[in-house]
SEMAR-7299 format. One record per residue (C-alpha): residue number from 0; x, y, z. Coordinates in nm, 3 decimals. Layout:
! residues N
+-----+---------+---------+---------+
!   n !       X !       Y !       Z !
+-----+---------+---------+---------+
! NUM !       X !       Y !       Z !
...
+-----+---------+---------+---------+
END
This chain:
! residues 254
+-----+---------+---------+---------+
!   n !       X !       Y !       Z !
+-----+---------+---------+---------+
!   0 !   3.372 !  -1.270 !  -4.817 !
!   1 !   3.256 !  -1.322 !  -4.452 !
!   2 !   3.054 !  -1.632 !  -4.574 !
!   3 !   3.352 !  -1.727 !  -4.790 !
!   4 !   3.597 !  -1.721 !  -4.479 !
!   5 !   3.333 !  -1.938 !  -4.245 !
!   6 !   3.312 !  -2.194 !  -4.477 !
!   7 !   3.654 !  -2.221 !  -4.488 !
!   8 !   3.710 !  -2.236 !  -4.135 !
!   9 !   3.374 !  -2.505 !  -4.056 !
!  10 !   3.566 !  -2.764 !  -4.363 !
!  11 !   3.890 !  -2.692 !  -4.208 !
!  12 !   3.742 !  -2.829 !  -3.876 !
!  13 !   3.686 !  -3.189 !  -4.045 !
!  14 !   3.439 !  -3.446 !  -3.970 !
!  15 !   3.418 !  -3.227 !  -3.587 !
!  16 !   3.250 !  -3.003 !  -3.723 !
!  17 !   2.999 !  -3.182 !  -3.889 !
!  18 !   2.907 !  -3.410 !  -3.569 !
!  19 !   2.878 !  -3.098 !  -3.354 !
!  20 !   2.634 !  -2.961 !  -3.600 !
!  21 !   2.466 !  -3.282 !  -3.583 !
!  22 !   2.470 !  -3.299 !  -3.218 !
!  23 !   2.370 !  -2.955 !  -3.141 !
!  24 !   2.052 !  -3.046 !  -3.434 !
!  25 !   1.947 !  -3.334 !  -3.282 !
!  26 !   1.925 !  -3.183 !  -2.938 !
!  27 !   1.672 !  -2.877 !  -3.062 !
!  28 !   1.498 !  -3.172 !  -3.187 !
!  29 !   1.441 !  -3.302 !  -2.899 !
!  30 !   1.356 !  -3.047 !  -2.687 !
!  31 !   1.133 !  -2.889 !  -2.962 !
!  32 !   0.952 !  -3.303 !  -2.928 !
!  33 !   0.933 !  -3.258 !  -2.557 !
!  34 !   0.803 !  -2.934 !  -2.537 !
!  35 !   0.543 !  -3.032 !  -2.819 !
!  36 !   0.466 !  -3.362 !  -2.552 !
!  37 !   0.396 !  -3.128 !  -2.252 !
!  38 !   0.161 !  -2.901 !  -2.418 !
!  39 !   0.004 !  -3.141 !  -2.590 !
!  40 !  -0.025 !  -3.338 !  -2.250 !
!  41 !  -0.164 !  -3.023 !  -2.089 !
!  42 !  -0.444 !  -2.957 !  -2.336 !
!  43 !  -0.538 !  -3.298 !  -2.381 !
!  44 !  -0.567 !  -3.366 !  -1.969 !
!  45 !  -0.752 !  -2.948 !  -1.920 !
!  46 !  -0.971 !  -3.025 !  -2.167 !
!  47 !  -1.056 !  -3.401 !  -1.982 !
!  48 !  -1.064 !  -3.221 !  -1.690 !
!  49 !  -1.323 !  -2.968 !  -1.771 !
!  50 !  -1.557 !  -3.197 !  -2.044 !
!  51 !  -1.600 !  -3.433 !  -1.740 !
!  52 !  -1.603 !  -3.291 !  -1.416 !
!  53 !  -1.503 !  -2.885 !  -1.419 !
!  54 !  -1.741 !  -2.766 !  -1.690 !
!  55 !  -1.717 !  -2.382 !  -1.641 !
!  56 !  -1.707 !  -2.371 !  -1.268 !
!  57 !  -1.852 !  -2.486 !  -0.953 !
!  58 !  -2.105 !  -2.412 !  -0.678 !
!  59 !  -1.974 !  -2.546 !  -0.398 !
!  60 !  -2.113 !  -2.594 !  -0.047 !
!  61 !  -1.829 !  -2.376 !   0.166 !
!  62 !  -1.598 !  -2.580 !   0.343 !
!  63 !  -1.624 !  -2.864 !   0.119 !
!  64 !  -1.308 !  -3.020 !   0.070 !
!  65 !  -1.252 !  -3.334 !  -0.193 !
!  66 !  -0.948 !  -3.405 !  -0.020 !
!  67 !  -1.159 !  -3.513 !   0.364 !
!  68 !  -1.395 !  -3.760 !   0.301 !
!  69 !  -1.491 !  -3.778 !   0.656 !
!  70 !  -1.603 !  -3.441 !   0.632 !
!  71 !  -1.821 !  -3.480 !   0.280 !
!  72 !  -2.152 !  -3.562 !   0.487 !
!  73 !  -2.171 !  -3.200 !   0.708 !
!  74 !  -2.179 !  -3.002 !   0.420 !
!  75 !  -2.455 !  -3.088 !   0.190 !
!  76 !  -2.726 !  -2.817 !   0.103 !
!  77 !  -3.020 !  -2.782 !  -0.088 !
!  78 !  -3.011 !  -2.638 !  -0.446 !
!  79 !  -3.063 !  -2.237 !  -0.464 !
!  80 !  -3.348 !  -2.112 !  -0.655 !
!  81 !  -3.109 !  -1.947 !  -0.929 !
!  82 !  -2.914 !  -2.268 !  -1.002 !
!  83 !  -3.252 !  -2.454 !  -0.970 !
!  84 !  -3.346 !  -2.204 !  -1.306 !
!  85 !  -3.061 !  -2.334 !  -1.510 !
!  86 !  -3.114 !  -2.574 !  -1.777 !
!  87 !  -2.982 !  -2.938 !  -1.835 !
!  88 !  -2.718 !  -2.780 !  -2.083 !
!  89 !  -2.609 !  -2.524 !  -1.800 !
!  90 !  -2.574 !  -2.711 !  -1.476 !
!  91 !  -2.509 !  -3.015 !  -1.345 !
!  92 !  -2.562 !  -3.133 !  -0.974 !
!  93 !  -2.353 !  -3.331 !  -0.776 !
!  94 !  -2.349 !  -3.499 !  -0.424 !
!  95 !  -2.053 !  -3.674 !  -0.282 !
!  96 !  -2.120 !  -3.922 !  -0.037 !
!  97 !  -1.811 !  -4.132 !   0.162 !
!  98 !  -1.884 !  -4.563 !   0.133 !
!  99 !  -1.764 !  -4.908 !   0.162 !
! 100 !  -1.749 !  -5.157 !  -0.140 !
! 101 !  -1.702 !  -5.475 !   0.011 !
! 102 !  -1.613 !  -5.711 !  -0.323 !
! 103 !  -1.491 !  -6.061 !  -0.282 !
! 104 !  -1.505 !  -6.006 !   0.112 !
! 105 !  -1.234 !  -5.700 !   0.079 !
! 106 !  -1.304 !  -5.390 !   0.216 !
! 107 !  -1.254 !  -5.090 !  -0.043 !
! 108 !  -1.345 !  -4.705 !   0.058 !
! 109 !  -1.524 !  -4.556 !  -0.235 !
! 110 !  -1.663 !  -4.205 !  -0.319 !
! 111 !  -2.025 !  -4.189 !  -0.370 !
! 112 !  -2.073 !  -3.976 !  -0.659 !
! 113 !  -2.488 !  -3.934 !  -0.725 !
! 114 !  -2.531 !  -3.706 !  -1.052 !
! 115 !  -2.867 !  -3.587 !  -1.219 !
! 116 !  -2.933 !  -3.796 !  -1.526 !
! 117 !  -3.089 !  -3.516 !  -1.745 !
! 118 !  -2.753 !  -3.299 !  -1.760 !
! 119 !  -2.620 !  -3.241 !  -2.085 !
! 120 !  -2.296 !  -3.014 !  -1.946 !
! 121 !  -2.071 !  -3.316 !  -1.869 !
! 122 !  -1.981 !  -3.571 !  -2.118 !
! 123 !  -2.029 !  -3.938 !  -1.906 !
! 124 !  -2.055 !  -4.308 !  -1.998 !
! 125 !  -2.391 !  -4.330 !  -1.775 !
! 126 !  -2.626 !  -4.438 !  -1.989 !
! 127 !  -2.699 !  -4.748 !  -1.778 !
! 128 !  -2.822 !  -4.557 !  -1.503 !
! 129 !  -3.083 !  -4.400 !  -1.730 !
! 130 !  -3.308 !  -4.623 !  -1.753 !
! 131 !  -3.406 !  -4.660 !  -1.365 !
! 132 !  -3.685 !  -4.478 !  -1.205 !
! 133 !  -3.648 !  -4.246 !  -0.910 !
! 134 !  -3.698 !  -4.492 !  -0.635 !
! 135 !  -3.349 !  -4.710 !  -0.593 !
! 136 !  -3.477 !  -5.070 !  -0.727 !
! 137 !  -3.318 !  -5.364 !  -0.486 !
! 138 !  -2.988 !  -5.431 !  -0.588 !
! 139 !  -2.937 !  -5.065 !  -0.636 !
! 140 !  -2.750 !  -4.999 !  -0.998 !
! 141 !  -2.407 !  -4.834 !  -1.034 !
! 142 !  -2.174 !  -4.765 !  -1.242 !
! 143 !  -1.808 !  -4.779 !  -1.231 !
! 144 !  -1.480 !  -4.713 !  -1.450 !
! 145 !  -1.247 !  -4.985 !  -1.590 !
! 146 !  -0.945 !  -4.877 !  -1.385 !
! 147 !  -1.212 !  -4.960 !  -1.044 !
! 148 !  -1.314 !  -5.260 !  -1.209 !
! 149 !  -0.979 !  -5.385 !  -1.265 !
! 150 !  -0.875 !  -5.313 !  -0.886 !
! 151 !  -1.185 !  -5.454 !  -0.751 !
! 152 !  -1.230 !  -5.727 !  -1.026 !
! 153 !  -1.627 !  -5.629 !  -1.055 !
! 154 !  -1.774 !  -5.722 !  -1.364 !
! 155 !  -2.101 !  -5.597 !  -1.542 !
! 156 !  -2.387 !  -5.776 !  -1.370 !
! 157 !  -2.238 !  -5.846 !  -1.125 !
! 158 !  -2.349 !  -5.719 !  -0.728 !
! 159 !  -2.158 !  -5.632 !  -0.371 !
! 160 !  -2.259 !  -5.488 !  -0.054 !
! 161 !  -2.244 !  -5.151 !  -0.007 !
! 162 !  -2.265 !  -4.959 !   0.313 !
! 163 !  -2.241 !  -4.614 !   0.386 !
! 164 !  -2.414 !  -4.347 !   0.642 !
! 165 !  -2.727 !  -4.150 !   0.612 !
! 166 !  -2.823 !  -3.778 !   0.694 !
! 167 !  -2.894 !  -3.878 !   1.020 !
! 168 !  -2.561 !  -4.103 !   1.123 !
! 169 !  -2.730 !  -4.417 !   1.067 !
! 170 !  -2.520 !  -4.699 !   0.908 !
! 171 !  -2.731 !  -4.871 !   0.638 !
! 172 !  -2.625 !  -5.150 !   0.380 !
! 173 !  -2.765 !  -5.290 !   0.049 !
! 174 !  -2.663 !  -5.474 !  -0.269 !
! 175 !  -2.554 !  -5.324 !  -0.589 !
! 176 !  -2.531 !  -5.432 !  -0.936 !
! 177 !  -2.269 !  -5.287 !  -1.152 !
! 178 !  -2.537 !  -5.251 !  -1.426 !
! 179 !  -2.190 !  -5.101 !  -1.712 !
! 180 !  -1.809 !  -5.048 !  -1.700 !
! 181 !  -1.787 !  -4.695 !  -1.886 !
! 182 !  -1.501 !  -4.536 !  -2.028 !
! 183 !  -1.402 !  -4.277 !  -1.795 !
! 184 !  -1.077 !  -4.023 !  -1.980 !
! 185 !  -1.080 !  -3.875 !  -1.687 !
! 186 !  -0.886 !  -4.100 !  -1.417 !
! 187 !  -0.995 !  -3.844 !  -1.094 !
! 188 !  -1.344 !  -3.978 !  -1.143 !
! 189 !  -1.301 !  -4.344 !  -1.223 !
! 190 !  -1.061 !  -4.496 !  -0.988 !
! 191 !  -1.236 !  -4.518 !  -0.627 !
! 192 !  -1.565 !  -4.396 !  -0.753 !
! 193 !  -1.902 !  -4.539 !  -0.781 !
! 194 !  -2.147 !  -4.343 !  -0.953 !
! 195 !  -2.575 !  -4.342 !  -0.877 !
! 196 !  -2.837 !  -4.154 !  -0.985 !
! 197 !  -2.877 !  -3.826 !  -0.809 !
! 198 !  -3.164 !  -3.900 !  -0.745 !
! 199 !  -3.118 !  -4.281 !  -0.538 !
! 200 !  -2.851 !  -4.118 !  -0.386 !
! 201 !  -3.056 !  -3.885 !  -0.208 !
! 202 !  -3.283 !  -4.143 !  -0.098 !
! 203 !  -3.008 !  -4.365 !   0.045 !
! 204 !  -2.871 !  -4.066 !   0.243 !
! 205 !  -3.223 !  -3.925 !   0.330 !
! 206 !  -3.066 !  -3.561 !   0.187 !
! 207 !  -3.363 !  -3.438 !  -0.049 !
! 208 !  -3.261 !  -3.172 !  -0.283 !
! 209 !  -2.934 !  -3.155 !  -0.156 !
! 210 !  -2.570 !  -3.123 !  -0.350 !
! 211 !  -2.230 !  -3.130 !  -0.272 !
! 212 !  -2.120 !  -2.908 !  -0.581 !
! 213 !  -2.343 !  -2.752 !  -0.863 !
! 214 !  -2.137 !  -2.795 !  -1.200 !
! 215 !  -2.199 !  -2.503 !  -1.431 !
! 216 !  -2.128 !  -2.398 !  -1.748 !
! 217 !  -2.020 !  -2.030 !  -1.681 !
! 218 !  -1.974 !  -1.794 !  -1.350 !
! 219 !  -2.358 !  -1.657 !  -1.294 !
! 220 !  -2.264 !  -1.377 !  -1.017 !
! 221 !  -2.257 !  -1.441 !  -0.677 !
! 222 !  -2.478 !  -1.686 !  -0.514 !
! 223 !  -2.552 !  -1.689 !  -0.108 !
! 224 !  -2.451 !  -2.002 !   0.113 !
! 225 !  -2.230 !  -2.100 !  -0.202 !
! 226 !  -1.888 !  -2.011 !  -0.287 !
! 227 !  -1.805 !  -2.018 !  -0.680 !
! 228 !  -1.437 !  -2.210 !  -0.792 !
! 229 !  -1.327 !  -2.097 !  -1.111 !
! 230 !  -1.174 !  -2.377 !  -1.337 !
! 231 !  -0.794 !  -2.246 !  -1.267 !
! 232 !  -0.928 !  -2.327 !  -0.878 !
! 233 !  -1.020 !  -2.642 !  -0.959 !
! 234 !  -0.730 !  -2.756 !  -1.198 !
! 235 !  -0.477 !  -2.581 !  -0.947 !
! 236 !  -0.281 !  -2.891 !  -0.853 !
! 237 !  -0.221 !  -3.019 !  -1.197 !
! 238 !  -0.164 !  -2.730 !  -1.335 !
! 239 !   0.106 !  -2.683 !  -1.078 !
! 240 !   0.234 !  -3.036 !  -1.143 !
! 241 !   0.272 !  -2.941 !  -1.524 !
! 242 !   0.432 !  -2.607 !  -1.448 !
! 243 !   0.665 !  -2.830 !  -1.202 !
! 244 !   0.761 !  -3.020 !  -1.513 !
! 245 !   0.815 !  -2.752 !  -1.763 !
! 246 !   1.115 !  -2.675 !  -1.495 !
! 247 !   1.275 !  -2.966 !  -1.465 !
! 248 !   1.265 !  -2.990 !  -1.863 !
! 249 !   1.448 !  -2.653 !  -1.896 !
! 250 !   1.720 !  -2.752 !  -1.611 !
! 251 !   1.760 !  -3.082 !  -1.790 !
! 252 !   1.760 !  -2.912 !  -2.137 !
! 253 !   1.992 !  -2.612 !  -1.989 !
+-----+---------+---------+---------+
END
């Protein structure tokens, strides 16, 4: 009877009643399609985020700050005995140098980033670099991202003076060949940064055995003269971004 009596009352309403029903359907529609857009936004950029550059973790140097590139040169160290134990699948090291592209007579900042070429932790379109020995060969061979190669129109082959600072304060300068463009998903690591063997790297900066960061694949206790950032650490600012937006979608959608 109950059932009987809405009926009743919904037909009485007319054609309003039908369009509020459809307006009231295709709203949960749409925030059901924007809620499915945000998470799958969120899983798709974490899991970027931590194939590429998080991993499980990092070992980094205290008082190292990504954020104050003037600062990346005083804190370098050498690579602790237990991290030194891990395998290519466990760790990955890192040094982060500060430098100057200069490409078609512009002056660009760029981020040195010098990474071991055995690793197997992080997935990265380096295979160019493999094939160089130890010793930087003259022009030195990098590797950047499409997004830097569209802002500073560098092509494969292709080679422009960089300078940057050794252990020691001295300014030094030498030519580089792009030697590949790779496919970098992650943008944090492609735009503004030009990637070198580890191993070259330490060479041009005269830092032997050094790293700014020790990528690894899970927490392995604590570790003296480095501090350990977990991955929510390290993904704290996006994460905060996406929280920021789930907000806004539930004012908008309130």
């Amino acid at each position: 009877m109950i059932w009987t009596l809405a009926w009743k009352n919904f037909t009485r309403q007319g054609i309003r009643a039908f369009l509020n029903v459809l307006v009231t359907a295709l709203s949960i529609i749409a925030l059901i399609f924007m809620v499915s857009i945000l998470n799958g936004f969120q899983s798709q950029t974490t899991r970027n985020l931590v194939k590429t550059d998080v991993a499980g973790g990092h070992y980094r140097v205290p008082g190292f700050d990504i954020l104050s590139p003037t600062e990346w040169e005083d804190h370098t160290r050498p690579v602790p005995e237990p991290l030194t134990l891990l395998s290519p699948f466990q760790k990955a090291e890192v040094l982060i140098q500060q430098g100057q592209l200069f490409p078609n007579r512009r002056l660009y900042p760029v981020q040195l980033r010098g990474i071991e070429m055995d690793q197997n932790l992080l997935e990265l379109p380096l295979p160019g670099l493999k094939p160089f020995g130890p010793r930087p060969p003259d022009p030195i061979p990098v590797v950047i991202g499409t997004r830097m190669a569209d802002k500073t129109h560098l092509e494969p082959g292709e080679t422009v003076v960089l300078k940057w600072r050794d252990q020691f304060g001295g300014v030094d300068a030498r030519e580089v060949r792009v030697v590949d463009v790779g496919e970098f998903v992650n943008p944090r690591i492609d735009e503004g940064v030009v990637w070198l063997r580890l191993d070259h790297l330490r060479v041009m900066t005269q830092r032997p055995g050094e790293v700014s960061w020790v990528a690894v694949d899970r927490y392995r206790g604590p570790i003296e003269g480095f501090q350990f950032y977990t991955v929510s650490m390290l993904m704290s600012d996006l994460l905060a971004l996406l929280e920021q937006d789930r907000r806004n979608s539930r004012i908008m959608w309130g």
